[in-house]
NUBASE-55617 format. One record per residue (C-alpha): x, y, z. Coordinates in nm, 2 decimals. Example, Ala and Ser with C-alpha at 12.3 -4.5 7.8 and 13.67 -1.06 7.14 Angstrom:
REM NUBASE-55617
(pt (1.23 -0.45 0.78))
(pt (1.37 -0.11 0.71))
REM end
This chain:
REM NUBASE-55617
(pt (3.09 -0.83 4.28))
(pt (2.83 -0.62 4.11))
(pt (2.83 -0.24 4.13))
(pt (2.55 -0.09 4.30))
(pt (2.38 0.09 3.99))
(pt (2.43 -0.30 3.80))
(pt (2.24 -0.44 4.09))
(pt (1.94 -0.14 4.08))
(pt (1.90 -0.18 3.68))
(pt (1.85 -0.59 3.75))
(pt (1.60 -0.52 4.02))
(pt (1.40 -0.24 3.80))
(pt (1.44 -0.54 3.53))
(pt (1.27 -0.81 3.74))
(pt (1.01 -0.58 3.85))
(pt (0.88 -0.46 3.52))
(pt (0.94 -0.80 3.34))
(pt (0.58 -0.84 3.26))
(pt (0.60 -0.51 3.05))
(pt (0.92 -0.58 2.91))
(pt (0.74 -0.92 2.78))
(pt (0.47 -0.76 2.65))
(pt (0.67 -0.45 2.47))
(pt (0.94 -0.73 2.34))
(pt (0.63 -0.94 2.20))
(pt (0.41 -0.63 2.04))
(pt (0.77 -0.54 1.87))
(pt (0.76 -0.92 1.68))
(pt (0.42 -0.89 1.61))
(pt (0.46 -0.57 1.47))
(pt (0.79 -0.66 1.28))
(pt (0.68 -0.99 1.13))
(pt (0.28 -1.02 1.16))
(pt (0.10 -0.74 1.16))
(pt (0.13 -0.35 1.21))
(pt (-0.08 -0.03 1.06))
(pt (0.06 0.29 0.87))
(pt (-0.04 0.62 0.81))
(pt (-0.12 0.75 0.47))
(pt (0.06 1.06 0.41))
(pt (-0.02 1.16 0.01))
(pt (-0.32 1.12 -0.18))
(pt (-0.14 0.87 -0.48))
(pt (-0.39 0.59 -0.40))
(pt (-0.73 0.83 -0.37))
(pt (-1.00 0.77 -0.40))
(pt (-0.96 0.44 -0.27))
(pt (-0.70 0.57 0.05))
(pt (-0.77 0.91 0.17))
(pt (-0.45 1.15 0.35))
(pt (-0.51 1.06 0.69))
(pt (-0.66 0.71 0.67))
(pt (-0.43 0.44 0.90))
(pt (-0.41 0.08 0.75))
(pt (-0.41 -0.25 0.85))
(pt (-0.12 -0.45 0.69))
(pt (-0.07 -0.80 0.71))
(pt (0.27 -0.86 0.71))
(pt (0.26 -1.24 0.66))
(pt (0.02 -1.24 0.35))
(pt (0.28 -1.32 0.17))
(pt (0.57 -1.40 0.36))
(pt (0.69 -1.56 0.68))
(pt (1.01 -1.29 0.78))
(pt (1.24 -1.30 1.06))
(pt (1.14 -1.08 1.33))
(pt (1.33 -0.71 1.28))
(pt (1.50 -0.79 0.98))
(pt (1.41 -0.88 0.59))
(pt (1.49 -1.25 0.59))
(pt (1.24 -1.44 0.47))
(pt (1.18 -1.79 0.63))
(pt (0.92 -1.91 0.44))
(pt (0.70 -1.80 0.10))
(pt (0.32 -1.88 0.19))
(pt (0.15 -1.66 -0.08))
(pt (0.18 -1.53 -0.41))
(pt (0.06 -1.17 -0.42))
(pt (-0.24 -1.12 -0.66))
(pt (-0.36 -0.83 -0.93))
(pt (-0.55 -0.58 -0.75))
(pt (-0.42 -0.66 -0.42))
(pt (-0.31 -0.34 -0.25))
(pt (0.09 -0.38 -0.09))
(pt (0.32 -0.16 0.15))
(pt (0.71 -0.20 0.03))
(pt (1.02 -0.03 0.11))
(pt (1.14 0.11 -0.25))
(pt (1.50 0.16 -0.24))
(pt (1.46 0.32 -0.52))
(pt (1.26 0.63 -0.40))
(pt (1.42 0.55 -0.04))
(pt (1.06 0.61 0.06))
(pt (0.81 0.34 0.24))
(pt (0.54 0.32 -0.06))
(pt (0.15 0.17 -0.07))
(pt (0.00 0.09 -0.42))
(pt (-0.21 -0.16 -0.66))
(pt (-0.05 -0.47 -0.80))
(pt (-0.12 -0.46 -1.15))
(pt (0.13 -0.64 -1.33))
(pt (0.27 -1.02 -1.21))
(pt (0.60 -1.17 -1.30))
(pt (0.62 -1.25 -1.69))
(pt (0.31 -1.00 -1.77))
(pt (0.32 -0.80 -2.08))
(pt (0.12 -0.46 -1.96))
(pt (0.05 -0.14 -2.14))
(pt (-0.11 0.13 -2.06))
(pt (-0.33 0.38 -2.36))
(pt (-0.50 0.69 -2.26))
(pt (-0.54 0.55 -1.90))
(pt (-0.63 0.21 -1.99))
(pt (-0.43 -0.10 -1.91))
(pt (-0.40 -0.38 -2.09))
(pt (-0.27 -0.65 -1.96))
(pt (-0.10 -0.98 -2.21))
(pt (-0.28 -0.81 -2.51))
(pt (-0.63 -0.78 -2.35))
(pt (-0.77 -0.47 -2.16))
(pt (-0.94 -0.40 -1.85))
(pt (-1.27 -0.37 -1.81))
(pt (-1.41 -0.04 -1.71))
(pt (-1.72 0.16 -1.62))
(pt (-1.84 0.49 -1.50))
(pt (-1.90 0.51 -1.07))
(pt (-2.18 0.69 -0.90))
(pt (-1.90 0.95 -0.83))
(pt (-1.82 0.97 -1.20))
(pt (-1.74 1.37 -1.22))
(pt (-1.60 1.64 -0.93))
(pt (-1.42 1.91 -0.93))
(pt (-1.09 1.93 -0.72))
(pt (-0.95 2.31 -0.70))
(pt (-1.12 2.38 -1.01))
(pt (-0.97 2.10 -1.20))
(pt (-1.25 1.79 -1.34))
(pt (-1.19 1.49 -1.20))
(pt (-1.33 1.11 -1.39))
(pt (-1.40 0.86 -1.11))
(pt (-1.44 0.52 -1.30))
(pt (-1.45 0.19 -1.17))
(pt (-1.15 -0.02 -1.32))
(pt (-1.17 -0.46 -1.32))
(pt (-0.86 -0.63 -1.26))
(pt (-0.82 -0.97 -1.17))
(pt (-1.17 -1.01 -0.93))
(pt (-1.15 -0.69 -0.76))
(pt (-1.29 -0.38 -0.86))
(pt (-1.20 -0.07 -0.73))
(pt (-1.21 0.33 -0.81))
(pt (-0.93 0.54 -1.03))
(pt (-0.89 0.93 -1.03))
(pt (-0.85 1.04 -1.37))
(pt (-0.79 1.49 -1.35))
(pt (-0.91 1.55 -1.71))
(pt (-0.70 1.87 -1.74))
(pt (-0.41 1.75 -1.61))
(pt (-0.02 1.64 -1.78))
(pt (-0.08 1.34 -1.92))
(pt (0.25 1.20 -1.95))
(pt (0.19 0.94 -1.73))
(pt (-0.12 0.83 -1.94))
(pt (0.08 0.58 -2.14))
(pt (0.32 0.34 -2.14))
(pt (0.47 0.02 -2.28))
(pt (0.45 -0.25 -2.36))
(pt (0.65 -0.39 -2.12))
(pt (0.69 -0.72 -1.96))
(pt (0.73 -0.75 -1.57))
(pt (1.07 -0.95 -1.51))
(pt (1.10 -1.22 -1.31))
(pt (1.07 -1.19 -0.89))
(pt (0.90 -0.84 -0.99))
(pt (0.58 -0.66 -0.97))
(pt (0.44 -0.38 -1.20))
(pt (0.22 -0.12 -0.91))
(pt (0.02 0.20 -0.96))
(pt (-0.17 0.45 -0.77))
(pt (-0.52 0.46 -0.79))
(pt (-0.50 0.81 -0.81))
(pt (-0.34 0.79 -1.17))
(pt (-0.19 1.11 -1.29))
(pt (-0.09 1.21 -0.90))
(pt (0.13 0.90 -0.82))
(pt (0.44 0.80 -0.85))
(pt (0.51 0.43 -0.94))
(pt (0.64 0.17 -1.16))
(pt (0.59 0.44 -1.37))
(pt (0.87 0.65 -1.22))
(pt (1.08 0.40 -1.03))
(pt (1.03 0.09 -1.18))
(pt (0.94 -0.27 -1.16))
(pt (0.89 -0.36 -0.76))
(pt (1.10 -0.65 -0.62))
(pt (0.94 -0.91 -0.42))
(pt (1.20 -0.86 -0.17))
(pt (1.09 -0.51 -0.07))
(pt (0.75 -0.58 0.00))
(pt (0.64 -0.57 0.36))
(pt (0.27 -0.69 0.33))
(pt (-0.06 -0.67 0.22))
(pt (-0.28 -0.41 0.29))
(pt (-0.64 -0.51 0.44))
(pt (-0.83 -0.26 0.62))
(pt (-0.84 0.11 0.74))
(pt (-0.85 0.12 1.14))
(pt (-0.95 0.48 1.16))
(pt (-0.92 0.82 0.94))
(pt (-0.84 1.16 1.03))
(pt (-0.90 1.46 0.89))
(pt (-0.61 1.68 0.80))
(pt (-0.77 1.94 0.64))
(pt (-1.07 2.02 0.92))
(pt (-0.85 2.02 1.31))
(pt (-0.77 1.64 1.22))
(pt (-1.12 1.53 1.33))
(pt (-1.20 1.18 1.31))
(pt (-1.37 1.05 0.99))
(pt (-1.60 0.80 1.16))
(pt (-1.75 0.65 0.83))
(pt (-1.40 0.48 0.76))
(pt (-1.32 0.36 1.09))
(pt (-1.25 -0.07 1.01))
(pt (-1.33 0.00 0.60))
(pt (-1.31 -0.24 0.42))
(pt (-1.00 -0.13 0.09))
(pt (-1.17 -0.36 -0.12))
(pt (-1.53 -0.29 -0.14))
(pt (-1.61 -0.03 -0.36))
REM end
């Protein structure tokens, strides 16, 4: 026979099996389709602001199994520019950044400009081209790669040791990333090539923004932003 206390945890079961349904599906979608994260740094400004929450599509490139990193089936091959979310085991940190560098790309970078297989990017000055951040000059410039163009940071006046590197050639099953905030991120640059295993998704949208540095009001202007319109 079962115990009275077995008997009153089936019964609260039965009764609340819609909302067990529903939490039990929202974790799969959440694990394997789609979910949103918070942005906590400023490494991909001016594109993601501290505070923003975005939209990742976990299947844009792969089709996982639900709570754990198995993929079932490859349906895309990430692009340059496209913005990802991966787990980097080697900062043990969960990491957003800019592909810039495929598999088999040679990619260098000179006085903050990339070149990619011998050629370089194509760049040109934004409406936002000059600002000052704590009394430091900050370059906002429009960088081309691949189709998309989006916004770097460059802070004239700060350590430029991570103004250049290479050439180096992206291995195999790998991806070269970088923040759009250049000098004030810490990628490829720092921990390496990115496996494809460690990505999580693609990142597509912003659902909403707060404000951390004004009573974390909302930023209404960003709510459902488009990351890839300048």
């Amino acid at each position: 026979m079962l115990k009275a206390s077995n008997n009153k945890l089936i019964a609260i079961l039965l009764s609340n099996k819609k909302l067990l349904i529903f939490i039990l599906l929202m974790s799969v979608v959440r694990s394997a389709v789609a979910d949103w994260y918070s942005v906590p740094s400023g490494s991909m400004q001016p594109t993601i602001k501290v505070g923003d929450r975005i939209v990742v599509s976990k299947m844009a490139y792969d089709l996982r199994l639900p709570f754990t990193d198995i993929i079932l089936l490859a349906l895309n091959t990430p692009q340059r520019g496209e913005i990802v979310v991966f787990e980097s085991k080697a900062a043990a940190l969960r990491l957003i950044k800019r592909i810039v560098g495929l598999p088999g790309d040679v990619v260098a970078m000179n006085n903050e400009v990339i070149e990619i297989n011998g050629l370089a990017l194509s760049y040109s000055p934004s409406s936002k081209s000059t600002w000052s951040a704590d009394s430091t000059s900050v370059t906002v410039t429009i960088e081309k790669l691949a189709n998309i163009k989006h916004q770097i940071n460059i802070y004239n006046t700060a350590s430029n040791r991570l103004s250049n590197f290479g050439p180096i050639t992206v291995p195999a099953g790998h991806y070269l990333v970088l923040g759009d905030n250049r000098r004030h991120s810490a990628d490829s640059r720092v921990y390496g090539f990115v496996p494809h295993q460690e990505l999580r998704g693609k990142a597509t949208a912003i659902a909403f923004s707060v404000d951390y540095n004004n009573f974390y009001l909302p930023r209404a202007k960003r709510f459902f932003k488009d990351i890839y319109g300048i």
